[in-house]
FIBA-955310 format. One record per residue (C-alpha): chain; x negated, y, z; residue number from 1; residue in three letters. Coordinates in steps of 0.25 Angstrom, whole numbers. Layout:
! FIBA-955310
 chain    px    py    pz   n res
     A     X     Y     Z NUM ALA
...
This chain:
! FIBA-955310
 chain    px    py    pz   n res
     A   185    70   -59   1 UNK
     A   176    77   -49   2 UNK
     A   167    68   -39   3 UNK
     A   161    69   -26   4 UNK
     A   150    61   -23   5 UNK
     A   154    50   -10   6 UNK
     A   141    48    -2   7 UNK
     A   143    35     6   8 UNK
     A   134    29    16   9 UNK
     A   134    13    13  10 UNK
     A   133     4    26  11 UNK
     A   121    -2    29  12 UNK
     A   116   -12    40  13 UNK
     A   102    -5    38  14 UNK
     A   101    10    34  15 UNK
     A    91    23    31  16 UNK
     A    87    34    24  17 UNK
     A    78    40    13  18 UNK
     A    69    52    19  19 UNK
     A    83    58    26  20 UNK
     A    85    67    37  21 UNK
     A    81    61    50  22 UNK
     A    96    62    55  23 UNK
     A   101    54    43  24 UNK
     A    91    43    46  25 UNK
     A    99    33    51  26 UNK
     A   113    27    45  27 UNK
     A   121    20    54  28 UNK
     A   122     4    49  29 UNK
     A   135     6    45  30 UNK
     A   139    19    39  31 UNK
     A   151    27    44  32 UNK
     A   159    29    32  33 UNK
     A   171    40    37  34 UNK
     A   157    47    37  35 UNK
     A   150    46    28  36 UNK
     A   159    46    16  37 UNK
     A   165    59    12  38 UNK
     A   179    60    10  39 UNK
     A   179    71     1  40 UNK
     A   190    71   -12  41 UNK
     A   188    79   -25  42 UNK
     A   197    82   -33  43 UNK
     A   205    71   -28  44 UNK
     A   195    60   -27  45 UNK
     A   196    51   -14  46 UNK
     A   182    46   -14  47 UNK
     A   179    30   -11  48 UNK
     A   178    25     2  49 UNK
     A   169    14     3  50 UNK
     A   178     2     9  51 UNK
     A   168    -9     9  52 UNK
     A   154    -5     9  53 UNK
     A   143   -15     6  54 UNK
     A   135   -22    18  55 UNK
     A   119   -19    20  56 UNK
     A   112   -19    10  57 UNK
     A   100   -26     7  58 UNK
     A    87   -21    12  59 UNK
     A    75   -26     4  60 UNK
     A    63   -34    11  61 UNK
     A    56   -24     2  62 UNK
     A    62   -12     6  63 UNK
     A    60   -15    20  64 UNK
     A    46   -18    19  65 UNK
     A    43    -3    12  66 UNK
     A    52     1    24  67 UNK
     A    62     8    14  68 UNK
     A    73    16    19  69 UNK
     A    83    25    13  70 UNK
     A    94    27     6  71 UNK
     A   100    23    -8  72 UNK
     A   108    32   -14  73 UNK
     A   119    27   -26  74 UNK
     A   130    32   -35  75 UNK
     A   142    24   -38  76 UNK
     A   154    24   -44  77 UNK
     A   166    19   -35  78 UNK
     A   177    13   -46  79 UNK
     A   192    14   -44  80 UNK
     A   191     3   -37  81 UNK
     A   181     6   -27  82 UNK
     A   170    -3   -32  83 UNK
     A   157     2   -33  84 UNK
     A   150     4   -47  85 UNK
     A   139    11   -53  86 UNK
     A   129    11   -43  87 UNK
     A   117    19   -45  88 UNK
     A   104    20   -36  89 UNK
     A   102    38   -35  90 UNK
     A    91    37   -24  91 UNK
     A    83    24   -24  92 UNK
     A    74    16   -14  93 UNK
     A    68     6   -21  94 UNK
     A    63    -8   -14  95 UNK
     A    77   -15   -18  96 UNK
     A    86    -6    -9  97 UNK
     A    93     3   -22  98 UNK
     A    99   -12   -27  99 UNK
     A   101   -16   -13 100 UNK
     A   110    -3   -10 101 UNK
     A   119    -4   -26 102 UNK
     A   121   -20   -23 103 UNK
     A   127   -14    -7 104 UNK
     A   134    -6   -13 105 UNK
     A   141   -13   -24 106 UNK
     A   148   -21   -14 107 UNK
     A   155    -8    -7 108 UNK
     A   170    -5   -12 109 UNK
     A   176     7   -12 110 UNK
     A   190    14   -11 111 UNK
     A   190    20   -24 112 UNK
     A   189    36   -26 113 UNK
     A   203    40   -29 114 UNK
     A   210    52   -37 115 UNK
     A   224    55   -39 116 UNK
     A   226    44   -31 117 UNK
     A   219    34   -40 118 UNK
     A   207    26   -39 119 UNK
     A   194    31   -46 120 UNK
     A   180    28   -48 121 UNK
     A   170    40   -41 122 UNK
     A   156    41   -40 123 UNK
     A   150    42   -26 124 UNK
     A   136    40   -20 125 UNK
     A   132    30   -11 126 UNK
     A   119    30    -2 127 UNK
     A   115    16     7 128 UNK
     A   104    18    18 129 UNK
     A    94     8    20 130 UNK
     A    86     8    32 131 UNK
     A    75     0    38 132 UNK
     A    69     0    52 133 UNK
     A    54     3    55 134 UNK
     A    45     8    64 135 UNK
     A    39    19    56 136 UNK
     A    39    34    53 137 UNK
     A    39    30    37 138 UNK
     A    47    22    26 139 UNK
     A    49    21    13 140 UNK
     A    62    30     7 141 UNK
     A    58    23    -7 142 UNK
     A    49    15   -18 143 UNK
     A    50    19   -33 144 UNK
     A    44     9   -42 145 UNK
     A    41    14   -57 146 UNK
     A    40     2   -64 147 UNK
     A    39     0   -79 148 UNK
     A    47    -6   -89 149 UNK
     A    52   -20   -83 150 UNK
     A    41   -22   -72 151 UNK
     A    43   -25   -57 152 UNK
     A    42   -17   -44 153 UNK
     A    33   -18   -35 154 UNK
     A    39   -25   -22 155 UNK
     A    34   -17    -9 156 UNK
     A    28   -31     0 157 UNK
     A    20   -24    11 158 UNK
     A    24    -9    18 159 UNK
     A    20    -7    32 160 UNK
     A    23     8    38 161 UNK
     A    15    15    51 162 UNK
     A    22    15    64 163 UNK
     A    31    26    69 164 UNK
     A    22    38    74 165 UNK
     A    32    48    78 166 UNK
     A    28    58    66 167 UNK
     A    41    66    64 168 UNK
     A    38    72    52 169 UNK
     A    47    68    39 170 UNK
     A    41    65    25 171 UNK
     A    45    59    12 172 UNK
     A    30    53     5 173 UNK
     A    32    49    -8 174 UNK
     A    20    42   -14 175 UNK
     A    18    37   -29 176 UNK
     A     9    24   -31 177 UNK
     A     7    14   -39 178 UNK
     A     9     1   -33 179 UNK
     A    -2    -7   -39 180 UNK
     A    -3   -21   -45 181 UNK
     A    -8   -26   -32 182 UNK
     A     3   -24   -24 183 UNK
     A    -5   -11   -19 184 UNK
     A     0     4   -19 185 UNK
     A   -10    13   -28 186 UNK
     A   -12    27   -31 187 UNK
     A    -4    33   -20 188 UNK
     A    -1    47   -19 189 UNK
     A    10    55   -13 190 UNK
     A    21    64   -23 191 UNK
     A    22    75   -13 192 UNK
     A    12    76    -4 193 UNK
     A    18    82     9 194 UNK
     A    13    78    23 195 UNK
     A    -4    73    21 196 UNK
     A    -2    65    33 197 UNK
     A    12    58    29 198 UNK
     A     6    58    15 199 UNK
     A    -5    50    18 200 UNK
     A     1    41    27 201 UNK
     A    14    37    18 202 UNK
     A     2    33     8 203 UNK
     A    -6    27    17 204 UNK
     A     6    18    19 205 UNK
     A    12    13     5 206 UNK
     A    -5    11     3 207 UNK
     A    -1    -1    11 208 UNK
     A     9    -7     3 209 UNK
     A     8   -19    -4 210 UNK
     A    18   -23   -15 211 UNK
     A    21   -34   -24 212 UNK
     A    16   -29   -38 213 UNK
     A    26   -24   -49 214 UNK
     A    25   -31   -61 215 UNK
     A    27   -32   -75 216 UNK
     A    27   -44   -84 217 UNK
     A    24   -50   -71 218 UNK
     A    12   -45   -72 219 UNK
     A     9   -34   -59 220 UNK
     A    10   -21   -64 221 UNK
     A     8    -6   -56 222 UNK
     A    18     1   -53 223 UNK
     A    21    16   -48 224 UNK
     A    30    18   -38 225 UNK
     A    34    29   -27 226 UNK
     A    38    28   -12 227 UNK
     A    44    36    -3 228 UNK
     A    39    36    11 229 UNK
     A    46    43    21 230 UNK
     A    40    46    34 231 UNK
     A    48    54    46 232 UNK
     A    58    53    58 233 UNK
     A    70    48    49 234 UNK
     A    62    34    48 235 UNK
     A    60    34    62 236 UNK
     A    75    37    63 237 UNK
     A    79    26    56 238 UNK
     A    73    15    63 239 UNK
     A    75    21    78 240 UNK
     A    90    17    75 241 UNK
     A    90     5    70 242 UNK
């Protein structure tokens, strides 16, 4: 049976994007659905129209203190009876939102997919925005923690972020550190160094974080990790409509 991937745009009450073009930085608190889900057929196949979709998600404490904003994208599979199933994260944000977005969007049903006139299960893909508002030109667009065996995350406690400036320019930093067993980023250095000045200034930033330790055995353990700062108009964007 030939497929056709569904993109559908989950309401939310607070919405953003991940690095995105500055005219797709803001989503609506409550998403048109005539369009934005296509109504394309193959071979047949009457995609699923979402008929209840789930109500705003949660937002971390965590995610909002790191300022992360973005989106979470995910796969599933809408049965015959237009229940959602499957779920799988494809583009993580970290902070709690990823299992925030699977638990929103269990609770959505569906018109089933239909061919011949019969109900069937189909695959689609699903993407729910979070957004935040703030006053700065940076936030964070996602945290990657590279835990070993059974240990813990660290838990982001403190992030604080510069003012807005009025720098136009655009830029995705990503930085590797290892958040220590004080609480305290070390060894900070940029993946692909770009812009000096942002460079230095998204490091000069997450070098102010504080987080409660990972740990493992319960005992505090370091752990490497990766964050994405991303700096530009579309942040700004993003908070001048709220």
């Amino acid at each position: 049976m030939g497929r056709r991937a569904l993109i559908v745009f989950v309401c939310a009450g607070t919405a953003g994007a991940q690095h995105f073009p500055a005219n797709q930085a803001h989503f609506a608190a409550c998403c048109d659905q005539s369009s934005a889900v296509s109504a394309a057929r193959s071979e047949g196949i009457v995609q699923p129209v979402a008929l209840m979709q789930c109500r705003q998600p949660e937002y971390t404490e965590e995610a909002r203190i790191a300022h992360l904003a973005g989106i979470v994208s995910m796969s599933l599979t809408v049965d015959d009876e237009g229940i959602p199933s499957d779920i799988h994260v494809v583009s993580p944000m970290g902070l709690g939102l990823d299992e925030s977005a699977v638990a929103c969007v269990r609770q959505s049903r569906y018109s089933p997919a239909r061919k011949d006139g019969k109900p069937v299960p189909l695959k689609i893909n699903v993407s729910l925005p979070f957004q935040e508002h703030w006053d700065s030109d940076w936030h964070l667009g996602a945290a990657v923690f590279r835990t070993a065996g059974d240990a813990a995350r660290p838990t982001v406690v403190k992030a604080r972020f510069p003012g807005a400036t009025g720098d136009h320019r655009s830029a995705t930093v990503c930085i590797h550190l290892t958040v220590g067993k004080d609480g305290a980023p070390h060894d900070l250095q940029t993946v692909t160094p770009q812009d000096p000045r942002l460079d230095k200034e998204a490091i000069a930033i997450v070098e102010a974080w504080r987080f409660r330790p990972g740990t493992q055995n319960r005992q505090p353990v370091d752990v490497p990790a990766t964050l994405t700062l991303v700096h530009g108009v579309a942040a700004r964007t993003m908070a001048s409509k709220q």
